[in-house]
N, C-alpha and C positions, 0 to 999 in steps of 0.2 A: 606367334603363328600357331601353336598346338593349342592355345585357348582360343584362336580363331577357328580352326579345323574343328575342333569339341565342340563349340557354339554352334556349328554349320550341324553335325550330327544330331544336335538334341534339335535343331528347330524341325529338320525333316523326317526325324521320329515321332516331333507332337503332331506335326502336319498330318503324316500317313496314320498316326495311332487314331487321331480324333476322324477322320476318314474314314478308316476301316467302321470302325465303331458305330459310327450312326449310319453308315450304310448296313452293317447290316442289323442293325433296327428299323427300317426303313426298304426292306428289300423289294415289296411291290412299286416302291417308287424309285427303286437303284434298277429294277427292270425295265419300267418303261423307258429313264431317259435313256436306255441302252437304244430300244427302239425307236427313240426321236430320234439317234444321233446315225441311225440306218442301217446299225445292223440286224438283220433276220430275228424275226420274232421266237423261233426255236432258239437260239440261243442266250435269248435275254435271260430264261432262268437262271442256266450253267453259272454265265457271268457275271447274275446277281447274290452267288456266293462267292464265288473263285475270285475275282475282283478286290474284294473287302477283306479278304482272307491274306490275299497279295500284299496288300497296303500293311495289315500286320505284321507278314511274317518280314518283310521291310522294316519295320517303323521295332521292332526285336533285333534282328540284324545289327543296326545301326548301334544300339547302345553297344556291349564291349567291345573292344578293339579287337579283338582275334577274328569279329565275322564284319566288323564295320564296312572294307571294301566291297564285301557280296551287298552288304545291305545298300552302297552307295550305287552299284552296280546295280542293281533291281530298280532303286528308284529312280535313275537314268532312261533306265528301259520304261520304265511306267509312264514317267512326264512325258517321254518322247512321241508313245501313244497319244496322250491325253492332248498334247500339243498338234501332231498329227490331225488327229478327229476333229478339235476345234476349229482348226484354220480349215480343214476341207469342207466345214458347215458355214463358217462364214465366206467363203470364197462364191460356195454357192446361195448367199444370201439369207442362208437361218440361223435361226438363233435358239437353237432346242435347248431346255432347262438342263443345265448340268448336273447337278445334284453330285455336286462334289461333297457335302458334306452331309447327304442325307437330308431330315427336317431341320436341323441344325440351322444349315444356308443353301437354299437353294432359288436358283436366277438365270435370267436367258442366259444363256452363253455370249459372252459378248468379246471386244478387243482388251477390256480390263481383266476377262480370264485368260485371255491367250497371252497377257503380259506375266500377271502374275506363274503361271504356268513356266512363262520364260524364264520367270528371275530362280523358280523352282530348279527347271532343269540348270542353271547355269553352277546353282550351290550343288546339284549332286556331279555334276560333271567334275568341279573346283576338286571335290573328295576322290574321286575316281581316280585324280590326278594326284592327290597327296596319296594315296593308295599303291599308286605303282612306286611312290620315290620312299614307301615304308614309311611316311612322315602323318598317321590318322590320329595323334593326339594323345594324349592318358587316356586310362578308363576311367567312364562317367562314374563307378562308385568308386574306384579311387581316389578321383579328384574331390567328390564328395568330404569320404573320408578323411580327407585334409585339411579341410577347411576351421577355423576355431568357430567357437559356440558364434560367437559375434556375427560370423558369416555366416552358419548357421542358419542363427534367427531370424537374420536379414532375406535368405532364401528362401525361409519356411512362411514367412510374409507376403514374399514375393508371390509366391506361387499359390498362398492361400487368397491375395488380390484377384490374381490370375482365376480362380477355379470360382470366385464371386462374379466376376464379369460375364464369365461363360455361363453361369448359371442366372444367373440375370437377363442373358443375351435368349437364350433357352425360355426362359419364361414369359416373354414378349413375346417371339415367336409363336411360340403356342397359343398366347392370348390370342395373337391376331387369327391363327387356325381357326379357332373358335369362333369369330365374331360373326361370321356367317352364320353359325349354326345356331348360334343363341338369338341371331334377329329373326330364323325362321319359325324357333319357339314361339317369341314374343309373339309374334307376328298368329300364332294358332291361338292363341290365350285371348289376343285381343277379338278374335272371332269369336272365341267361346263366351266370354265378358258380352259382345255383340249380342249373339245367338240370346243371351238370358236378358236382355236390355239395359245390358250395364255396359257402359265405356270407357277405359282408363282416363283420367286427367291429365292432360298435358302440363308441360313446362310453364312454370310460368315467365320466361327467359323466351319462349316460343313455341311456335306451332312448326306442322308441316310444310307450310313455306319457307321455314329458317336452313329448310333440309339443303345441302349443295345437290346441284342437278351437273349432269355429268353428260357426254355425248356430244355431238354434232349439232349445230344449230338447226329446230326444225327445220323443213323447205329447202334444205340444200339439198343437192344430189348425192343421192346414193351413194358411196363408193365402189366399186363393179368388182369382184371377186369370181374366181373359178375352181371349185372346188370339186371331188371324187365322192362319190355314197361309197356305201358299204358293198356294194357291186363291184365296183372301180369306175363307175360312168363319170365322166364330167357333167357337173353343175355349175349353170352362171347364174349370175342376178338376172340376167335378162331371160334364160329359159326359168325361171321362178314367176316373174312378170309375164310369162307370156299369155297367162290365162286372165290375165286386164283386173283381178283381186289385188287385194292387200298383203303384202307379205310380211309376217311375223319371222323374223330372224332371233331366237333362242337360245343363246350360249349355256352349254351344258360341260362336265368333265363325271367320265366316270367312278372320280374317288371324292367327288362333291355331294357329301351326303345330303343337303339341303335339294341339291338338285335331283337323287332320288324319292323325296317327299312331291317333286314338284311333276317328276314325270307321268304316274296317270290322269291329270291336266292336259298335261302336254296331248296325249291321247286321246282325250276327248275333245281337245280342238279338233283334231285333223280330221277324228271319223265325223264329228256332229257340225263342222262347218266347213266342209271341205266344197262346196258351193260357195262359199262366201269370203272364206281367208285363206291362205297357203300357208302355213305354220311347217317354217325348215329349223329343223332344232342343228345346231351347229357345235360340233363334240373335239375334243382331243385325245389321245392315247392310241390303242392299238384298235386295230381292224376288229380281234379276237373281242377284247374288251367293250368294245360298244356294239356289237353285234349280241352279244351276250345282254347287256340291256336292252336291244332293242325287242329279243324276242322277250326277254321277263314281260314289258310293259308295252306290247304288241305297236313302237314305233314304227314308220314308215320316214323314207327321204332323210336319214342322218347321214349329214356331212361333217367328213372329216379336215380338220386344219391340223397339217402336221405343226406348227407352231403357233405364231399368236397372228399369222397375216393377215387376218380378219375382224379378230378380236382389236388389232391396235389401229388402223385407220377408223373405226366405229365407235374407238377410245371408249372400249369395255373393257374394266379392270378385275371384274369377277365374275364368278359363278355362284348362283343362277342370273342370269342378265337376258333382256330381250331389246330389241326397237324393234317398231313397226316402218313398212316402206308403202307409202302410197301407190296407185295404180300407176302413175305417171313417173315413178321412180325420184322422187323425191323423199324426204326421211318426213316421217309424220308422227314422232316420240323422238325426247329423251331418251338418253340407255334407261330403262328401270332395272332398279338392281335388286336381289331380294325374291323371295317368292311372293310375296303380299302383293308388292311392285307387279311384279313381271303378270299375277293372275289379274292385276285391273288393269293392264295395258291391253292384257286378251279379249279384256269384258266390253272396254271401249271401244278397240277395233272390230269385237263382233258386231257393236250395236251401230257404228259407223254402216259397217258395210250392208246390214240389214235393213236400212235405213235408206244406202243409196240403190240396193236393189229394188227395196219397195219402191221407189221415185223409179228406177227404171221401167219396174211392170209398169205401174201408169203410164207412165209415157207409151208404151207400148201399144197400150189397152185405148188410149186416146189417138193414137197413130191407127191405129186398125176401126175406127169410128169413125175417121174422117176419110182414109183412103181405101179400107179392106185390108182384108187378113194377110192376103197377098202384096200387099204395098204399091201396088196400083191405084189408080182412081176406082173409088166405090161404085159399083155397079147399080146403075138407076134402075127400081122397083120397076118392075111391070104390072102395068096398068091392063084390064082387059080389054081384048080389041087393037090392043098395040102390037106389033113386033118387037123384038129385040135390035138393038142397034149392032150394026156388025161394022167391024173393022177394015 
């Protein structure tokens, strides 16, 4: 039982130590998920130190046995937060990014956190309970110091497996960070390669057809969404459509650096074809946070999705992403994902719509030749010596 209790104390030391730790490397984004998960944006700073600070001075605690009951008593009290918060987000149906572990691992919050969360708090409860009966185990360097070379070496293996995995796990991660930003590169080069009449060669494995396309099948219906600007106004799909354009829906995130290369684009749809297309850029994080870009890059109409309720019926899995929605409300694109993607989706919905406006002046222009300006029957010339016909 006392190398059951000691095991129980080092797992919820490395749990809270590797917590602490990349949260606060990671502090701009240990703040927001504070504000996804609802509470006040004044105190997401506080708590994106004091939080991580917590989890250490826990995950300290726990190792020798003289402060291990405080430490098992703290991390009772944390899980029970943490467990708290979780389930009153899912009860009301979101799933805000937890960011329990920093860049490390970070993921909707879902029932696999509020389990794991569970089995957390059940092993510091377990401790709370060997705490009161005096029964918290040897101290971790004593028991250490016990051990013969043999076990030792076996531990110093163990752990060096251990510290390969996470750093392996870490590296992935990152990689995947990156992969956006590095296609946004590319993505300029081959413009520049373009601009000089040179263009990179393709695979010989494939071309841009071989690419996975991602999204809603065209011609379905829309999915209908209602969403808050940065006012607090509600926004639906259908006051988007109500002006009978096309609508560019833009998936943006304020810590998306590819999506800041993409926003004075974004801006020059809305002023230079705001006749033609409705271009709604669709954001996450705080009020403060995209308000702030919207004045840098003089946006208009950003909506906020407190979590992905938008992004995942439209089965958009990053940022920068766009579809287009026909007048009639049906989906008229693929997600394009990417900025290269997302600025030809712009280029062809501009030229669509420029295209069905020209046919509409005609039409107009041929409506008003056959019946009059006024959309009545045309009024027969008069001829000299004749009256006018009166009604």
């Amino acid at each position: 039982m006392d190398l059951l209790t000691l095991f129980a104390r080092l797992l919820l030391a490395a749990v809270f130590a590797t917590a602490g730790v990349a949260k606060l490397a990671d502090r701009a984004g240990s703040r927001r998920a504070a504000v996804d998960f609802g509470l006040p944006a004044a105190l997401s700073a506080p708590l994106g130190v004091l939080l991580p600070l917590s989890e250490l001075t826990v995950a300290i605690a726990l190792i020798p046995t003289a402060s291990a009951w405080w430490g098992a008593l703290g991390a009772l009290a944390l899980l029970l937060l943490f467990v708290v918060g979780i389930g009153a987000n899912l009860a009301r149906g979101r799933k805000p990014e937890c960011h329990c572990f920093g860049q490390l691992h970070s993921a909707p919050a879902g029932w696999s956190t509020l389990a794991r969360n569970g089995v957390l708090t059940a092993v510091a409860a377990f401790l709370v309970w060997r705490g009161l009966e005096g029964e918290l185990g040897p101290s971790a360097v004593g028991w250490i110091g016990a051990l013969s070379t043999a076990q030792l070496l076996g531990l110093a293996g163990g752990l060096l497996l251990l510290g390969l995995l996470i750093a392996q796990w870490w590296f992935l991660f990152g990689l995947l960070r990156q992969n956006g930003r590095l296609l946004a590169r590319l993505g300029a080069v081959e413009k520049s390669l373009a601009g000089a009449g040179l263009e990179l060669a393709l695979s010989e494995n494939g071309d841009d057809g071989d690419e996975p396309a991602f999204g809603l099948p065209v011609g379905t219906p829309a999915p209908a969404f209602s969403l808050r600007d940065l006012d607090g106004e509600e926004v639906t799909l259908e006051s988007l459509r109500a002006a009978g354009r096309p609508v560019l829906l833009v998936f943006i995130d304020p810590e998306c650096e590819p999506c800041e290369d993409l926003l004075p684009a974004v801006r020059g749809w809305q002023e230079g074809q705001a006749g033609e297309l409705t271009v709604a850029p669709i954001s996450r994080g705080t009020p403060e946070e995209n308000s702030t870009i919207s004045r840098e890059h003089g946006l208009s109409g950003v909506l906020l999705q407190g979590d992905w309720e938008v992004s995942e019926p439209y089965q958009v899995h990053g940022t920068p992403s766009a579809v287009l929605i026909r007048p009639d409300g049906t989906l008229g694109s693929l997600v394009a994902e990417g900025n290269e993607e997302v600025e030809d989706l712009a280029s062809r919905a501009r030229l669509t719509s420029g295209q069905r406006g020209a046919a509409h002046q005609e039409q107009e222009q041929e409506q008003d030749r056959r019946t009059g300006p006024g959309g009545g029957e045309a009024a027969e010339p008069l001829r000299p010596g004749r009256e006018p016909r009166r009604l």
